[in-house]
PAVOLO-354962 format. One record per residue: residue number from 1; x, y negated, z of N, C-alpha, C in turn. Coordinates in steps of 0.2 Angstrom, whole numbers, always signed. Layout:
     k    n_xx    n_yy    n_zz   ca_xx   ca_yy   ca_zz    c_xx    c_yy    c_zz
   NUM       X       Y       Z       X       Y       Z       X       Y       Z
...
END
This chain:
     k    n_xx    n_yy    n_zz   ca_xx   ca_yy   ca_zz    c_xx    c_yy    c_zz
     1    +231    -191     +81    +227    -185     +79    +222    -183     +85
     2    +215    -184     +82    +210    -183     +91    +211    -173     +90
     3    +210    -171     +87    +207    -166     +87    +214    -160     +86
     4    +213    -157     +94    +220    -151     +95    +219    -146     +93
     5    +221    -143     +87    +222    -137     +85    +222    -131     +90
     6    +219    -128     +89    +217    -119     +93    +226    -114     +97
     7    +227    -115    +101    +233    -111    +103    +238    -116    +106
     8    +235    -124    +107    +239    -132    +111    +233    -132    +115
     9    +236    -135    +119    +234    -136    +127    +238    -145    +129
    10    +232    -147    +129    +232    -153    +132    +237    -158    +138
    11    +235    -152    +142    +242    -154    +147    +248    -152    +146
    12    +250    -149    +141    +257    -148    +139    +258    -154    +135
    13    +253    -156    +131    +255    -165    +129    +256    -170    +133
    14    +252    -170    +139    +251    -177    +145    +257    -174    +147
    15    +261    -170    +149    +264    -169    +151    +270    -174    +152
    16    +272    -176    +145    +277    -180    +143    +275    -189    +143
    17    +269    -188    +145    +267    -196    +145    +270    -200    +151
    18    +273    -207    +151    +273    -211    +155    +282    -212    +156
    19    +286    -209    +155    +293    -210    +156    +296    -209    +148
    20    +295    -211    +145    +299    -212    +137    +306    -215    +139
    21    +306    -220    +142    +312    -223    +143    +316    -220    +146
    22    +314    -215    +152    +317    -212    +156    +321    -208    +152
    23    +318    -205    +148    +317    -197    +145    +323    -199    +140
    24    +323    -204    +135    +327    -205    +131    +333    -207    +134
    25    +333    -212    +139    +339    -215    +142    +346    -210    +142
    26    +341    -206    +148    +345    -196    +150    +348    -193    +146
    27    +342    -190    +141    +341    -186    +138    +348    -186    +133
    28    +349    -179    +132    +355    -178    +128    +353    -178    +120
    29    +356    -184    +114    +354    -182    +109    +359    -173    +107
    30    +353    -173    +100    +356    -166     +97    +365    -167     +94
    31    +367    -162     +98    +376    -161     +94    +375    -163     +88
    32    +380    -163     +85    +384    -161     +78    +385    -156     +78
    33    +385    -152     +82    +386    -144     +81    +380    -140     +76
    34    +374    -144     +82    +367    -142     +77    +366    -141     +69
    35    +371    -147     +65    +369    -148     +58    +373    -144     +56
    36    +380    -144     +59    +386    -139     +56    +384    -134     +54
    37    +378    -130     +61    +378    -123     +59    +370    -121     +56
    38    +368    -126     +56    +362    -125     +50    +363    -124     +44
    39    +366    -132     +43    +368    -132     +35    +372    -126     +34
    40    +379    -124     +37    +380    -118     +36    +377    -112     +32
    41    +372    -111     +36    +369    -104     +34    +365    -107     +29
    42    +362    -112     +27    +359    -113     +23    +361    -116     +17
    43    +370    -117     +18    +371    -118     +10    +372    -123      +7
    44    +368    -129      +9    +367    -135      +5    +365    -140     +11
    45    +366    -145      +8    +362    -152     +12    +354    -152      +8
    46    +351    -150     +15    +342    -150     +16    +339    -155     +12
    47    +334    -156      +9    +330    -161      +4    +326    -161     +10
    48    +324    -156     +15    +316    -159     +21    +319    -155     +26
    49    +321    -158     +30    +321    -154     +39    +314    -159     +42
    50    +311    -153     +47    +305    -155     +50    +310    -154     +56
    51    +308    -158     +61    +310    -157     +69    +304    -158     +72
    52    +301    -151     +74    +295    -154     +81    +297    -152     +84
    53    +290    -155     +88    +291    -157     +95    +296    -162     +96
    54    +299    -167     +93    +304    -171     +92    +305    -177     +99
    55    +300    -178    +103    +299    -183    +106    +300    -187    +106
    56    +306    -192    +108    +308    -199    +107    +313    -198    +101
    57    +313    -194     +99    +318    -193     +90    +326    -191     +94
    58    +327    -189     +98    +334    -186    +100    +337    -182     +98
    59    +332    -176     +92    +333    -171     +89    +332    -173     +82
    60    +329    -179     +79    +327    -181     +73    +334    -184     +70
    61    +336    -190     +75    +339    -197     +72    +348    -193     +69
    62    +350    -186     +71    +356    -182     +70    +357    -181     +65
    63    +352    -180     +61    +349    -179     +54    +349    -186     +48
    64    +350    -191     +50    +349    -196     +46    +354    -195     +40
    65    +361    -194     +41    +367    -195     +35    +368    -187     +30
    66    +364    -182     +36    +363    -176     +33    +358    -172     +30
    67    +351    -173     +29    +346    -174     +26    +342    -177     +21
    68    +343    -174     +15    +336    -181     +12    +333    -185     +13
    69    +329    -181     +17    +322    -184     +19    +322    -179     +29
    70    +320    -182     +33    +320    -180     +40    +311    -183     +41
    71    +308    -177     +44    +301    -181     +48    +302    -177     +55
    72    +301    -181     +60    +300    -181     +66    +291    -179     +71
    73    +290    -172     +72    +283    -174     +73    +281    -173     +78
    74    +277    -175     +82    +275    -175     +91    +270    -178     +93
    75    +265    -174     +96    +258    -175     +95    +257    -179    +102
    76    +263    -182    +107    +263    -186    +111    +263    -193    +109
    77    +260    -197    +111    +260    -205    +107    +263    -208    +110
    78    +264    -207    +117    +271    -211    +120    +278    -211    +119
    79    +279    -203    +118    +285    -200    +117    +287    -205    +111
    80    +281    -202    +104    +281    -204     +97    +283    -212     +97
    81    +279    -216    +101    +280    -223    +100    +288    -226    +102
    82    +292    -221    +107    +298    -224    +108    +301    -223    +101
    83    +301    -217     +97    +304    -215     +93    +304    -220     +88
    84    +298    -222     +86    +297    -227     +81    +299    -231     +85
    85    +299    -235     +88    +304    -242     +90    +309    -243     +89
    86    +314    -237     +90    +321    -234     +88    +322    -233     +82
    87    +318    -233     +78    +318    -232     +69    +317    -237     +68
    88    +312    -241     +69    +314    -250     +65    +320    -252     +69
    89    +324    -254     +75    +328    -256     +76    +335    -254     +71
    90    +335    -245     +70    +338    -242     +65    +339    -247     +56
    91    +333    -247     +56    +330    -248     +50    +334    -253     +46
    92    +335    -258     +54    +336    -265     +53    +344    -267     +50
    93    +348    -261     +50    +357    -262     +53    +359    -256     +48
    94    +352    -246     +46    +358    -246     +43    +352    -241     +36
    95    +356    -243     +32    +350    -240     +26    +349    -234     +26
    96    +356    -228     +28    +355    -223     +29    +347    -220     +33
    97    +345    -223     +38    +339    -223     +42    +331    -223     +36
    98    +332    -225     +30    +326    -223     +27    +324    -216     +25
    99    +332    -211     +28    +328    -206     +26    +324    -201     +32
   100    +322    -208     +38    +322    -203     +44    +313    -207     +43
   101    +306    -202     +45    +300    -206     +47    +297    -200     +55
   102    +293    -204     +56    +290    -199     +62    +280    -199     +60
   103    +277    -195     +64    +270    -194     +63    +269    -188     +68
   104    +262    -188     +70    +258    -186     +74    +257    -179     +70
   105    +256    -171     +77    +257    -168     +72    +260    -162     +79
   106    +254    -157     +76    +258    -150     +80    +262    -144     +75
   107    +264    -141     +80    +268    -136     +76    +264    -131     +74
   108    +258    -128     +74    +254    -122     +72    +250    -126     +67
   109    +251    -131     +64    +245    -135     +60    +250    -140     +58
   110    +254    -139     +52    +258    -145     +50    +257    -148     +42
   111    +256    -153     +41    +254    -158     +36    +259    -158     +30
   112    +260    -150     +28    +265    -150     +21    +263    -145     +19
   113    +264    -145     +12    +262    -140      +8    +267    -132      +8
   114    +264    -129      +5    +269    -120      +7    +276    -123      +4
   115    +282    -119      +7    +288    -118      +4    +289    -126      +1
   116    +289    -130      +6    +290    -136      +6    +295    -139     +11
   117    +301    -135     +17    +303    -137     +17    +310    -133     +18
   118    +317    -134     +20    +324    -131     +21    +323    -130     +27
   119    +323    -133     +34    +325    -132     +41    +317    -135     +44
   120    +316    -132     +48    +313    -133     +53    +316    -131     +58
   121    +317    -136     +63    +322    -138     +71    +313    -138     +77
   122    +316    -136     +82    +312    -136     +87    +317    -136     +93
   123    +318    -144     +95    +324    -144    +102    +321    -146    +107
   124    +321    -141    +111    +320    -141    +119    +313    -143    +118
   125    +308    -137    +115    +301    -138    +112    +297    -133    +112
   126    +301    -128    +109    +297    -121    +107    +292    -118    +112
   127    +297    -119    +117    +292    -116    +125    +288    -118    +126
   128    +284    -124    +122    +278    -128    +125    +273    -127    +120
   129    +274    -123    +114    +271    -119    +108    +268    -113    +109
   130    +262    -113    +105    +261    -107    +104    +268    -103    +100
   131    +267     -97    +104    +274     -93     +97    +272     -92     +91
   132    +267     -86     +93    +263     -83     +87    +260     -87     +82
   133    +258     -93     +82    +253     -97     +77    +259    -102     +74
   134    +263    -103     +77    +269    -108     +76    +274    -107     +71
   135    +277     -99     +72    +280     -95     +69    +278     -93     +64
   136    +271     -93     +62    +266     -90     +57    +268     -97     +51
   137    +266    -103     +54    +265    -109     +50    +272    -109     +49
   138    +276    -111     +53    +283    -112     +51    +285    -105     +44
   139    +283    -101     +45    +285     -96     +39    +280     -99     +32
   140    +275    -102     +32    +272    -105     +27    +277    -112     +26
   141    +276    -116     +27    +281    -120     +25    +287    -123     +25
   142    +290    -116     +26    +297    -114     +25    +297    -113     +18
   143    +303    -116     +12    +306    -112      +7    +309    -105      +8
   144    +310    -101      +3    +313     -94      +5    +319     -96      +6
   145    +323     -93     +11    +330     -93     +14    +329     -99     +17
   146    +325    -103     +20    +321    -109     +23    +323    -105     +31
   147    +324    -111     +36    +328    -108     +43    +323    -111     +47
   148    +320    -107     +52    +319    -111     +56    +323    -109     +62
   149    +325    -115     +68    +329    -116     +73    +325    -119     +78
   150    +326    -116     +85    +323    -118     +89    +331    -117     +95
   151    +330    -123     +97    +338    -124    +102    +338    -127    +109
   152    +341    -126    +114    +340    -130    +120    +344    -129    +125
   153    +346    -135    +129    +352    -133    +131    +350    -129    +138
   154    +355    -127    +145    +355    -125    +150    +354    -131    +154
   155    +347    -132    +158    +349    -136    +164    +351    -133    +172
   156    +354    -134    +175    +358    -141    +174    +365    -140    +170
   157    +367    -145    +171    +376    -148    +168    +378    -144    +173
   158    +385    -146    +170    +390    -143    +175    +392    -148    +180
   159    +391    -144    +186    +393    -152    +192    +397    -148    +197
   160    +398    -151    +203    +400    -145    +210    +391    -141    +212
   161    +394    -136    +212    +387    -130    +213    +384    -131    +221
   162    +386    -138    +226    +382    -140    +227    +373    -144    +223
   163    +377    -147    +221    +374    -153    +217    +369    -151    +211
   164    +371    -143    +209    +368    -138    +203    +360    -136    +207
   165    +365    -134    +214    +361    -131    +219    +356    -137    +219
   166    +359    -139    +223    +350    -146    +226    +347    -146    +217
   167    +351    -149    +212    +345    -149    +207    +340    -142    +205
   168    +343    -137    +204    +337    -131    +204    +334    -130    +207
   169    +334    -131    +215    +331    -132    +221    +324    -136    +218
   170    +325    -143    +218    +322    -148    +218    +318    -148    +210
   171    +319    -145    +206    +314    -142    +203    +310    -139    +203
   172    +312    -133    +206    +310    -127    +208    +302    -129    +214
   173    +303    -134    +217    +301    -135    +221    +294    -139    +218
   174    +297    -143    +214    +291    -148    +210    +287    -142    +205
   175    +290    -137    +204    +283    -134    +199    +280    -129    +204
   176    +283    -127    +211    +279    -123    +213    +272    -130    +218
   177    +275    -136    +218    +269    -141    +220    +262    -141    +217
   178    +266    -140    +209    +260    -140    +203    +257    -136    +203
   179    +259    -129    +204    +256    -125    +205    +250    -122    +209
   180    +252    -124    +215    +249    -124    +220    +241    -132    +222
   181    +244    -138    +218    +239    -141    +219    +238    -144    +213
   182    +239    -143    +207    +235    -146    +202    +228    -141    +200
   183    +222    -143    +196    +217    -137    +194    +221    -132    +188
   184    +218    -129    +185    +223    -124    +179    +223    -124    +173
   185    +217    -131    +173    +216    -134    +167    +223    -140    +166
   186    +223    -144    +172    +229    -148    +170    +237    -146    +171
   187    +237    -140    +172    +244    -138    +171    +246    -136    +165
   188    +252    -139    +164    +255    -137    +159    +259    -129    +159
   189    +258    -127    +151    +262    -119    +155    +268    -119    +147
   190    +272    -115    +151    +278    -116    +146    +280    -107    +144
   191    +282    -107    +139    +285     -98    +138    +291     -98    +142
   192    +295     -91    +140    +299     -93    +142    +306     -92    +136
   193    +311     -96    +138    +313     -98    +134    +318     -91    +130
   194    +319     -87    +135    +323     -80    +135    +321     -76    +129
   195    +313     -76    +127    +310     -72    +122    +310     -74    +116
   196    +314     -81    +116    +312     -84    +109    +316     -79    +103
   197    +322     -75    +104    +326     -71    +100    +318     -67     +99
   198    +315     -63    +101    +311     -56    +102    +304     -60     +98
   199    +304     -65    +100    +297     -68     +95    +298     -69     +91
   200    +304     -72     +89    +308     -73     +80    +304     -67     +76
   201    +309     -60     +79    +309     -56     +78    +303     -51     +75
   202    +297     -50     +83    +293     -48     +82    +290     -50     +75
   203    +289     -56     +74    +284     -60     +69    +282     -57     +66
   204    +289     -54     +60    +289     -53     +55    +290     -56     +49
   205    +292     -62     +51    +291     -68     +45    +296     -69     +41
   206    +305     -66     +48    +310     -68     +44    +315     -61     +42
   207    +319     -63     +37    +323     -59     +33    +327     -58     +38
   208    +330     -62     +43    +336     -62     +47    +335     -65     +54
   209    +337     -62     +62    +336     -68     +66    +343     -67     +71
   210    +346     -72     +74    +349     -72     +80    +349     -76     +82
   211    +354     -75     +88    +354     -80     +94    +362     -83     +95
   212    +364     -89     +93    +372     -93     +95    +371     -97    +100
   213    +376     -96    +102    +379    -100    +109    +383    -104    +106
   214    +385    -111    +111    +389    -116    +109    +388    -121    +113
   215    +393    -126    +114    +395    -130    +120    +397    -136    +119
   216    +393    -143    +120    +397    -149    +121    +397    -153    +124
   217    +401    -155    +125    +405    -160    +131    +401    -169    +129
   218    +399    -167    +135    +398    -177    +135    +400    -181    +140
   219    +400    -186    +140    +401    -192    +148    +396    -190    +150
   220    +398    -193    +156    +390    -192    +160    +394    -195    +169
   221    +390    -200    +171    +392    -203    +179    +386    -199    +183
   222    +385    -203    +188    +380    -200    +192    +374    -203    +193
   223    +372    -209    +189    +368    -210    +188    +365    -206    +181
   224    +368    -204    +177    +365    -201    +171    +363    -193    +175
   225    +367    -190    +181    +364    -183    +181    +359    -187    +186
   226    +358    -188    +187    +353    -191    +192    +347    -190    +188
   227    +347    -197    +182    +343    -197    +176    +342    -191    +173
   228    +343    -186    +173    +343    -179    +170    +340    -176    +173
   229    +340    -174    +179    +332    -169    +183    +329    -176    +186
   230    +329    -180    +184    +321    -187    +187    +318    -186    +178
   231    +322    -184    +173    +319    -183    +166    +314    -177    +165
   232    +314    -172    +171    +311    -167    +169    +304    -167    +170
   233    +300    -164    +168    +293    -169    +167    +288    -164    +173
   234    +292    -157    +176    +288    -156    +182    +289    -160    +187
   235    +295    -163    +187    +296    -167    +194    +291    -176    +191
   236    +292    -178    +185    +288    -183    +184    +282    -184    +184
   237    +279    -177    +183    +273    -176    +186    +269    -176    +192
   238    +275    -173    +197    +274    -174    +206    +273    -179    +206
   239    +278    -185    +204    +279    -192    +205    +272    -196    +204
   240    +272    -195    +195    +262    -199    +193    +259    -196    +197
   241    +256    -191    +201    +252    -186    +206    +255    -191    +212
   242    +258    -193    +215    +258    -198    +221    +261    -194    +227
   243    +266    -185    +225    +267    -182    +227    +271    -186    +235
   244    +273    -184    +239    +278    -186    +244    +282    -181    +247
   245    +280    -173    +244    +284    -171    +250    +292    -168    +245
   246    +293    -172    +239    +300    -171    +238    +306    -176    +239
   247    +304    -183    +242    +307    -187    +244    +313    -188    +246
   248    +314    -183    +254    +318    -183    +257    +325    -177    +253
   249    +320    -173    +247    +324    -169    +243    +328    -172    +237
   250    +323    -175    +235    +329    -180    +229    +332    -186    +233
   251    +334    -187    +238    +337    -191    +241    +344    -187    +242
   252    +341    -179    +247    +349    -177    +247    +351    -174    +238
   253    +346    -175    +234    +353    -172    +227    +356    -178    +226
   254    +352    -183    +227    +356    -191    +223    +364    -190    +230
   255    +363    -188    +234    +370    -189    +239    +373    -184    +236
   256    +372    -178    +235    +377    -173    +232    +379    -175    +226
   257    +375    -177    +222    +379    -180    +216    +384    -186    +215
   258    +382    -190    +220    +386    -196    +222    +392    -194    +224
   259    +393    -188    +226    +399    -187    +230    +402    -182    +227
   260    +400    -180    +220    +403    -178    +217    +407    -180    +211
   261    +405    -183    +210    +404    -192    +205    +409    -196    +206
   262    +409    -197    +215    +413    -202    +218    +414    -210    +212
   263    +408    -211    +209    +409    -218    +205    +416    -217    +198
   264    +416    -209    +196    +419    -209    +192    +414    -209    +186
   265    +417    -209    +180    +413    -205    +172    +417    -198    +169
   266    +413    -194    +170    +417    -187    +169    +414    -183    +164
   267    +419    -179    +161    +415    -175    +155    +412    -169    +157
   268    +405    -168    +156    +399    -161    +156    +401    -157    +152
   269    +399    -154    +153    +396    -146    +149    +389    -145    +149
   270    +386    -146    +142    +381    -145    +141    +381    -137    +134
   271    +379    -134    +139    +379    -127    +136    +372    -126    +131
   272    +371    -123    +125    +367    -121    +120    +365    -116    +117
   273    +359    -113    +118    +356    -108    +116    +352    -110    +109
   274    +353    -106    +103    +350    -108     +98    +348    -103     +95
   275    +340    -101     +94    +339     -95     +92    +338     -96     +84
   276    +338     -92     +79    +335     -94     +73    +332     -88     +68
   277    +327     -91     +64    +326     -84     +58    +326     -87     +52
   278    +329     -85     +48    +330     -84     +39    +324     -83     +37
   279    +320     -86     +33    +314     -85     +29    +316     -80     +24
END
């Protein structure tokens, strides 16, 4: 898609360009808890979940055995391309997977007809949206009692609160870089994630809205939390920029995590914020 729709911003796309592999490797797919508590409220097993902003399908592929029909959308083409190599590989082992496809495509401008679909998912997405124009659409192509959900977990994981510390730090540290030396056209800007309950709300578009907490456990070694803030796309943006002065930073969290780690595999806590509104 050449042509970006009014309320996206360019640099929130490039944003995500250039580490797919990265991103996917780390990156935590969506729980089962997700589907539980969709389907739940809504009743039935979905004929259409939309999941945007989907990136490498992490948030899509969860959906395969419980949906009709799943489409995956993400106006980034790198992101998008991992996603699709993951689908034919899928494609090839389990027939389930035909009901999963991906396409190009923002959330304020989506390629389906009114009250067209059950769920519309937005995982670790929403804050790079327009709210306003997003939540507008999404209410058009929602059926009535149609849900949209927008969900994301808490970074960091749970580690020794050294190793918490150096990661918040060291991000922290990478967007105020960007801040400071990128122009204002090529910063990305993100909402915040805090007001997604209030924007629900605000809209006006839903019968019902709230906010669930919920928590799941995964493995994770030290190279996966490592992988996990090298995945965040202000610090992979210092990196593509040629930045140097967070080096000697990510050098001491890779020691604090190493030494927390000690070359074991230990179970995380990745914690879940899930806002949602009832069409």
């Amino acid at each position: 898609m050449s042509h970006i729709p009014e309320g996206n911003r360019q640099s929130n796309v490039d944003r995500f360009s250039g580490y797919k592999d990265l991103y996917d490797r780390y990156r935590p797919g969506a729980p089962s808890e997700v589907i539980r508590i969709l389907t739940g409220y809504l009743q039935r097993k979905p004929r259409l979940v939309l999941d945007v902003g989907c990136g490498t399908g992490l948030s899509t592929f969860v959906w395969k055995s419980d949906a009709v029909t799943v489409v995956g959308i993400e106006p980034n083409d790198d992101m998008r391309s991992k996603a699709e190599e993951k689908l034919r590989l899928l494609q090839a082992e389990d027939p389930a997977a035909g009901s999963i496809r991906f396409m190009s495509g923002y959330s304020n401008k989506l390629e389906f007809p009114d009250g067209a679909a059950d769920l519309i998912t937005c995982s670790q997405s929403f804050h790079w949206m327009d709210p306003v124009s997003t939540l507008a659409e999404a209410a058009r192509v929602l059926k009535p009692g149609g849900i949209f959900a927008a969900y994301d977990c808490d970074w960091p994981q749970t580690a020794s609160w050294e190793a918490e510390k150096a990661y918040v730090d060291l991000l922290d540290h990478a967007d105020q870089l960007l801040k400071e030396r990128q122009s204002e056209k090529d910063q990305a800007v993100k909402g915040d994630k805090e007001s997604h309950l209030a924007r629900i709300k605000e809209s006006g578009h839903f019968r019902y809205a709230r906010e669930i907490v919920f928590h799941n456990e995964e493995t994770c070694d030290s190279e996966r939390y490592i992988g996990l803030a090298l995945s965040q796309g202000g610090l992979q943006t210092c990196l593509k920029l040629g930045f140097t002065d967070l080096e000697e930073e990510i050098k001491r969290f890779k020691a604090l995590v190493k030494e927390y780690f000690l070359e074991r595999t230990l179970e995380v806590l990745f914690s879940y914020r899930m806002r949602i509104g009832v069409k």
